[in-house]
Every structure is written in C-alpha cells, then in structure tokens.
C-alpha positions in Angstrom: 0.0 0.0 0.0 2.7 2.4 0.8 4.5 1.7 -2.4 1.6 2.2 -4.2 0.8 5.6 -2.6 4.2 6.8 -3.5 4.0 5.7 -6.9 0.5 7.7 -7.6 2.1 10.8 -6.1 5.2 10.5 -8.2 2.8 9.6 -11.4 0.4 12.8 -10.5 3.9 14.8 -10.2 5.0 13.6 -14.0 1.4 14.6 -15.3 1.0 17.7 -13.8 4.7 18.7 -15.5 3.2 17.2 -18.6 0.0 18.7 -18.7 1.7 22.0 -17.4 4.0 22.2 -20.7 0.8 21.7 -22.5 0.2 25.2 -24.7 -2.8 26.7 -23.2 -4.3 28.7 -26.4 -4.7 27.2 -29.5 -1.9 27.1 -31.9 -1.1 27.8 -35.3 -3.3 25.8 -37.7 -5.2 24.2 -34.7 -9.2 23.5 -35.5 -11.4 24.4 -33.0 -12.6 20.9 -32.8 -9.1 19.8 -31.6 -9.0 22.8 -29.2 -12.5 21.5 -28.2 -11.0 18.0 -27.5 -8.0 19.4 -26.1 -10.2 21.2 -23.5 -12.2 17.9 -22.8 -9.1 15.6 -22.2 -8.2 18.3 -19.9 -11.3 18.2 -17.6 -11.2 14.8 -17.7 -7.7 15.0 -16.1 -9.3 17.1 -13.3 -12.3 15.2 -12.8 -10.5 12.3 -12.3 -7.2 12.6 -11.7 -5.2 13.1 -8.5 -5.4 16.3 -5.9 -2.1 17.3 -7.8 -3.0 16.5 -10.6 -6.4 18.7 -10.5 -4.4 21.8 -9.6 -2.2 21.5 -12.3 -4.6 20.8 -14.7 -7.6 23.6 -13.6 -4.8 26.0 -13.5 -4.4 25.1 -17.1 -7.8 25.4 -18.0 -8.2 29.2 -16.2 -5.6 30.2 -18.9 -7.9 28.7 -22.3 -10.3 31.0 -21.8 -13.9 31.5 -22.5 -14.2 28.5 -24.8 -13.7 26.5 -21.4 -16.6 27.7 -19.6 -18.8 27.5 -22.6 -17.8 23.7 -22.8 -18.8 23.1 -18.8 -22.0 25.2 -19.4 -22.9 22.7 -22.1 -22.2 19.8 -19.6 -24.2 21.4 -17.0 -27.4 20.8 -19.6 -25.9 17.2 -20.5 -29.1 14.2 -20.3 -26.6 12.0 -18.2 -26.6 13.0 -14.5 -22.6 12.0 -14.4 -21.5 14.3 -17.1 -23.1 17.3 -14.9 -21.5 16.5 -11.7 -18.1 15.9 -13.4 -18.7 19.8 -15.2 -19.8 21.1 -11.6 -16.5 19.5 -10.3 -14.5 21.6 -12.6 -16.0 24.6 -12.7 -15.3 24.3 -9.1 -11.8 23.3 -9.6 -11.0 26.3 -12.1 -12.6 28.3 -9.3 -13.1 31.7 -11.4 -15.7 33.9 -10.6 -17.8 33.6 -14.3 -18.4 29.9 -13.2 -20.6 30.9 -10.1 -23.8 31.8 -12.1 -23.7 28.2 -13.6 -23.3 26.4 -10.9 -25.4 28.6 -9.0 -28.7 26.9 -11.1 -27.0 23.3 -10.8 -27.8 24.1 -7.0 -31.4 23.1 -8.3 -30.6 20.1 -10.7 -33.2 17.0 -10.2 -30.2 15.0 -9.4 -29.1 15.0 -5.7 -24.9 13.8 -7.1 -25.2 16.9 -9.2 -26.6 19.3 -6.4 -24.3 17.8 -4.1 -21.0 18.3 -6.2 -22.4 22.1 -7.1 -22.4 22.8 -3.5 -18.9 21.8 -2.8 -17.4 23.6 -5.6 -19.6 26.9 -4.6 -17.5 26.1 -1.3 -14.2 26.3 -3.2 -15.5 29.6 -4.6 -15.6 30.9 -1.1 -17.3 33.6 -1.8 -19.4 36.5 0.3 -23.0 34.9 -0.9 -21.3 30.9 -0.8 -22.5 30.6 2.1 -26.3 31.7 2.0 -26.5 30.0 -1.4 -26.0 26.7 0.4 -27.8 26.9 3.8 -31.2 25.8 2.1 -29.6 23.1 1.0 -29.7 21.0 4.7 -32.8 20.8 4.0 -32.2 18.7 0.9 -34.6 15.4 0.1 -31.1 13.8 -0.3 -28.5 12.8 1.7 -25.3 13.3 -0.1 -26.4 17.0 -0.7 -27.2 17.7 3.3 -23.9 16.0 4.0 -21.5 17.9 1.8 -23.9 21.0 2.6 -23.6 20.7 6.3 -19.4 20.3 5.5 -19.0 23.0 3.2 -20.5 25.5 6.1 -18.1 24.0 8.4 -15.7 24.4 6.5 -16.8 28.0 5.2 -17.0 28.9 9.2 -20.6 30.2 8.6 -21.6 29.7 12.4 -24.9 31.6 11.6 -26.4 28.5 10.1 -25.1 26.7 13.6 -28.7 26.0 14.6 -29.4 24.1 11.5 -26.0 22.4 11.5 -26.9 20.9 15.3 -30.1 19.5 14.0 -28.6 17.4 11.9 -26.5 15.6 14.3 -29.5 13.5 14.7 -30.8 13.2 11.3 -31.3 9.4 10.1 -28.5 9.2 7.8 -25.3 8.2 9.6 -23.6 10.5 6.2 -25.4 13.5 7.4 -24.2 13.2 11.2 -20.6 12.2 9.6 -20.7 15.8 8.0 -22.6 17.8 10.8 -20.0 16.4 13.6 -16.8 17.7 10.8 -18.9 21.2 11.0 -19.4 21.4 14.4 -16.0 21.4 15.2 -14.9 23.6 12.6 -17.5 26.1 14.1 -16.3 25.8 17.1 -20.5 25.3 18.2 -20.2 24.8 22.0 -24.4 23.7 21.7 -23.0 20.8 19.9 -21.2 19.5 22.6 -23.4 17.4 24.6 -24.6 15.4 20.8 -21.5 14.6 20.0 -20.5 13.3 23.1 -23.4 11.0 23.0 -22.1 10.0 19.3 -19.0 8.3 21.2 -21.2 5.8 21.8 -22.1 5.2 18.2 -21.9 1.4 17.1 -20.2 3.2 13.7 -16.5 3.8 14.1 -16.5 7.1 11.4 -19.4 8.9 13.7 -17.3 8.3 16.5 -14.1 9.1 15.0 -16.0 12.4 13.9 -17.3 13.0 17.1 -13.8 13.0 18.4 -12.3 15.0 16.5 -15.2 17.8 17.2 -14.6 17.8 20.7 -11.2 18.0 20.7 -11.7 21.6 18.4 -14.7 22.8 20.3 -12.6 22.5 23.3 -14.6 22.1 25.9 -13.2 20.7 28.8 -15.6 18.9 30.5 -15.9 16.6 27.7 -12.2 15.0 28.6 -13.2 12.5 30.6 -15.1 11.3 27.1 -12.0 11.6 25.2 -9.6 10.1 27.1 -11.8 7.0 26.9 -11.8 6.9 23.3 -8.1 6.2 23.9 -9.4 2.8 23.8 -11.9 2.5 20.9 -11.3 -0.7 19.0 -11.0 1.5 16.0 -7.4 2.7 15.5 -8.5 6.2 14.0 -10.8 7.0 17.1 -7.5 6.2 19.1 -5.5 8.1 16.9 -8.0 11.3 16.8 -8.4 11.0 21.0 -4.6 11.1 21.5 -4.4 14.5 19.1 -7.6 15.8 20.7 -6.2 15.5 24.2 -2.5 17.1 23.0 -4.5 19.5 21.2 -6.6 20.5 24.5 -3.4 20.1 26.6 -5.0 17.7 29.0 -2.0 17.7 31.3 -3.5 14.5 33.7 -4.0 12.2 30.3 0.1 11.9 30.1 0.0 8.6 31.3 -2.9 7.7 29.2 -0.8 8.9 26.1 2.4 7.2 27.1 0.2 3.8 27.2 -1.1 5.0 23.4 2.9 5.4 22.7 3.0 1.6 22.9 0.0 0.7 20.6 0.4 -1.8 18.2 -1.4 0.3 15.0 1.4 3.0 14.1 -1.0 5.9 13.5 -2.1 5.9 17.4 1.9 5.6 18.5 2.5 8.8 16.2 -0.5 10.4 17.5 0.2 10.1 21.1 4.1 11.2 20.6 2.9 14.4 19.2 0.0 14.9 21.8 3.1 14.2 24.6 5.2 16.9 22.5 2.1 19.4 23.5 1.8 18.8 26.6 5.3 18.8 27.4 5.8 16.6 30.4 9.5 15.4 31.1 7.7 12.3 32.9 7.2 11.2 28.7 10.8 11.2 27.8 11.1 7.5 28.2 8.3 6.7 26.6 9.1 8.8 23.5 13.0 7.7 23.5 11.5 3.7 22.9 10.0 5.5 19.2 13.2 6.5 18.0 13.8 3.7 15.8 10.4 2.9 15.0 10.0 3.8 11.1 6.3 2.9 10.6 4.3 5.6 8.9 2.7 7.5 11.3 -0.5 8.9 9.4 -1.4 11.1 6.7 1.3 13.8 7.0 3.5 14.2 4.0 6.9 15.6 3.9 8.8 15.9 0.1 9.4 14.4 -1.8 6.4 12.1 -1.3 7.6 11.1 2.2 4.9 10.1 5.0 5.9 11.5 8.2 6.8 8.2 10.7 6.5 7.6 14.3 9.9 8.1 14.9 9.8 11.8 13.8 7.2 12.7 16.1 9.3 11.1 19.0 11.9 13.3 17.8 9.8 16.4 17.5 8.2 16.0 20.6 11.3 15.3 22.7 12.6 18.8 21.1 9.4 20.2 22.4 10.0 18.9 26.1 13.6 19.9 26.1 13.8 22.9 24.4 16.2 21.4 21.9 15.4 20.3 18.6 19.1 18.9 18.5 19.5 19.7 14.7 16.3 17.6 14.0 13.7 18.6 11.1 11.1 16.2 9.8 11.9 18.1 6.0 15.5 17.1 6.3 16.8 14.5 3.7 17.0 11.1 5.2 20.7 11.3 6.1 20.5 14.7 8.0 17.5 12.8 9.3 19.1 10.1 10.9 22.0 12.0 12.1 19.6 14.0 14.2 17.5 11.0 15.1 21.4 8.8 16.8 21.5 12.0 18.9 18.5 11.5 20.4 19.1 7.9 20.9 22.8 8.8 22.3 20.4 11.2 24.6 18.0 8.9 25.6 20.8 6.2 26.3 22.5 8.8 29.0 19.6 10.1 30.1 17.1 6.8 30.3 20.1 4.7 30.8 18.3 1.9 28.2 20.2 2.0 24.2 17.8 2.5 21.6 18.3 0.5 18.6 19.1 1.8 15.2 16.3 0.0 13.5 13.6 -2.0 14.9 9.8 -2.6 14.8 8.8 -3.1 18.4 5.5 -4.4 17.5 4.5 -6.8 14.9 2.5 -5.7 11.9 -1.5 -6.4 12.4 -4.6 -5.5 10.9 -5.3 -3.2 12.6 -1.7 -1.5 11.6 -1.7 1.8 9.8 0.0 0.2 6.7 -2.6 -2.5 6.6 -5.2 -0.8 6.8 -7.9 1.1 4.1 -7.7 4.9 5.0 -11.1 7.0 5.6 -13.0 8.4 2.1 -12.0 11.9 1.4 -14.7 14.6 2.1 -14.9 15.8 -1.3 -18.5 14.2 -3.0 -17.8 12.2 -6.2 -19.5 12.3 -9.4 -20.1 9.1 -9.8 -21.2 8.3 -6.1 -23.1 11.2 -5.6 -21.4 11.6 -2.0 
C-alpha cells in the first residue's frame, strides 16, 4: 500500500509537469474541434485525476479562456446525470468567478450527485454569498447533498447556520451526522457538545471518530473525561483522533494515558500520542518517547517531500525537542541522512539520560490489521461524481 501511494504521487507529479507544458491557447493551424477535445481531455484530467493532478490541470484550464466555460455550461445541460457533476466538479476546480452563475442553477438540478458536487465547488469559490446559497440546502430530500452541505458550512465557518447544522446531528443518515459532527467542530458550536459526546457511543466507528475529533476543536473541557476514553476504541482512528484531541486541549493528567497509546500496536495511534506528549510537554514522557526513535512505521497522513509520509519516529523526535527545548539539529523536512543523524542523537540522549540503548532500527510491534499500513484509509470529504457523495 505504501509503495503504491508513493507511486500515484510521483505519477500525479509527471502529469502535472506534462499537462503544465501543454500550450494553453490554441496554436497555429489548430481546429477548434481539436481545441474542443484538447479542452475535454483536460477536464477529464481534473475530474479524475489526483489532488495534484487537478491543480495543475484547472490552472491550465483558467488560462484557455472563454471557450472553457462554454464547454462546462454545455455539460451542465448534459441528459446524463454524471457528465453534470463531473462539469460542476471543474468549474469548481477552475474556481473563477464567471463559473458561479452556472453552478449557482446546478444548485437546483433533479439530481441530488449533481446538487451535491455544485455545493462543494460553490465552497471552493468561497465567496461572500457561498454561504447563504447553500444553507437551504440542509434541507435537501437527499442525503449526499445535506452532507456535503452541512461540511462545506463547516468548512466555510458560517456559524450563523449553527442552529441548522446541530439538527442534523440527529438526522437518520449516519452521512449526514458524519458531516454535521466535521462542522461542528470547525464552528467551534459549543451547543454541539453534549450530541457529540453522546455520538462516542455510536456502534459506527466514522461517527465516533467524527465525534472526536469535534470535541477536541470545540474544546470544551468537561468533555475530557469522554475523550480520554476513546483512547481505547477498538478503532485505530478513534485512538488516533483521541490522543491529538487531548494534546490539542493540553490535558495535562492524560500523560500517562498517552504514554500507554505510545506503545499501541497500529502506528497511526503511536505517532498520535508522541505528538499529543510533544504538546503537553511533560519530562515524565521522555522514556516513553525515546522507545519510538527507531520505529519507522508511517505515522498517518502527513506528508513531507518528496512524497515522504511523516513516521513515528519523527514525532518522537519532535516531541522530545518540544520537552527539552532542543530540537538537536532535527527537522522532519531534512533528507534522510541529515535525518538520521539527528535521530542517533536522540538515541545517544536517551541512552545517558534513560540509561536503556535504543536501537538503530527496529519494529517493536509486529504488523497487524489493525496497523496503519494495513489498513484502508477514511473516504475523502470531497463528494464524487459518480457516487453522488
């Protein structure tokens, strides 16, 4: 899995060169049915492509000018509901402001994907009206478009729909209360706290792992004694989001709680809880963080160039710097040699001041299931045209 994800990073890296070399205007003795195809291969790049390679390629389309935007505003009228989410999807990746009007009406196409894929790109627009465009939208017969309408206001910090948002914490669709959790926190909503610290009992691992990860924003403290607990979900992203939660709220009395999570046997909670320790910044968590100095598991989603995941033993480092006061010449952006220079000081470090060597390499858990590497990561956020979410 980790090969593979390199290898479709490097591969979106090559296109997004290619594509970027691409002439953007027509040339000399081009037809403007080539030009036309040009511009279709190019939004089919962006609609489904990687994340890098839909920057590159939208920022290729904002430079072909109005023949672009006349192609997508065809789409938008297109008798096949897929072809008018993929157009909404690019006229939100472009992201200029002519493409508001027409995805403004696909707000009210029949078709709940197509609805639900205008409303996100709207959200990339980011504009002063964005916001008020989509609020009726939580109201939607559909699910996919309250979801991504409820996460797009999250996201867009427009608390004055809070009211509406909290609602849908309890709607039927587990989607919906996916999405209104993700907004809850990102608003900050203090109302929300008591339904999302009921959602930590949720049978479903991504409404707890949501609910989480919205407490830990809104901050509120008396919802700690909740948190902490998720520090032993049988999910490993629960675990994961309750250790940064707790860092993030610098619950000073979870420190042994954390240093437990240091020895977790998914790598994604050991990362987790080394950082949290880093915040809170306890010298009774050196030992704990010196036994992660060789441990080179990939730690979560954090990537470092070139196409690098950050790994446990990196946030052992960082977080020891953050104790001490002392990076000693660590940097999780240095190349691998300058890396692991930095990373046998620590150990040297740790072996005075622990009195136990460190290793150079080693695993000190077997890989399981329920392992970061091993395991499927959560959807992204974004709805797809194809799945409508």
């Amino acid at each position: 899995m980790r090969i593979e994800f390199r290898c479709s990073l490097i591969f979106a890296a090559i296109c997004g060169v290619l594509l970027a070399s691409s002439p953007a205007r027509a040339v000399d003795g081009e037809s403007a049915d080539a030009y036309l195809r040009r511009i279709k291969t190019l939004a089919g790049h962006v609609a489904n492509g990687t994340m890098e390679t839909r920057r590159t390629t939208a920022a290729l389309l904002r430079t072909m000018g109005e023949p672009v935007l006349q192609y997508l505003e065809s789409e938008l009228k297109a008798p096949e509901p897929d072809r008018r989410a993929r157009a909404a999807l690019v006229l939100g990746e472009i992201g200029a402001p002519a493409v508001h009007a027409p995805l403004r009406g696909a707000l009210k196409d029949p078709e709940g994907s197509v609805r639900a894929q205008a409303v996100a790109a709207i959200g990339k627009l980011g504009t002063k009206e964005s916001a008020a465009e989509i609020a009726p939208l939580l109201d939607d017969r559909d699910e996919a478009v309250r979801a991504e309408s409820a996460r797009v206001l999250g996201e867009l910090h427009a608390a004055r729909y809070a009211p509406k948002i909290e609602r849908l914490l309890f709607d039927p669709s587990e989607k919906v209360r996916i999405s209104a959790l993700a907004a809850a926190g990102n608003l900050r909503d203090m109302a929300a706290v008591p339904a999302a610290a009921r959602a930590l009992d949720s049978p479903s691992a991504p409404v707890r792992n949501n609910a989480v990860i919205a407490l830990g924003k809104i901050g509120d403290r008396s919802s700690l004694p909740q948190i902490r607990k998720a520090l032993d979900d049988a999910d490993q992203w629960v675990r994961s989001s309750a250790a940064a939660a707790l860092g993030e709220m610098r619950d000073g009395e979870a420190a042994p709680l954390l240093e437990k999570a240091a020895g977790d046997e998914s790598a994604c909670v050991r990362g987790t809880a080394a950082s949290a320790l880093g915040d809170l910044g306890a010298e009774r968590s050196i030992p704990a963080l010196c036994a992660l100095l060789s441990d080179p598991r990939p730690s979560g989603f954090a990537l470092l160039g070139p196409y690098r995941r950050t790994e446990v033993r990196d946030e052992a480092a960082e977080a020891l710097g953050k104790i001490t006061g002392d990076p000693r010449g660590f940097s999780k952006a240095a190349d691998p040699a300058a890396r692991e220079e930095a990373l046998q000081r620590w150990r040297d470090w740790c072996e005075k001041r622990v009195g136990t060597p460190v290793p150079k390499s080693q695993i000190p858990n077997p890989k399981s299931q329920n392992d970061a590497e091993g395991t499927t990561m959560p959807a992204p956020e974004s709805p797809s045209p194809r799945s409508g979410d």
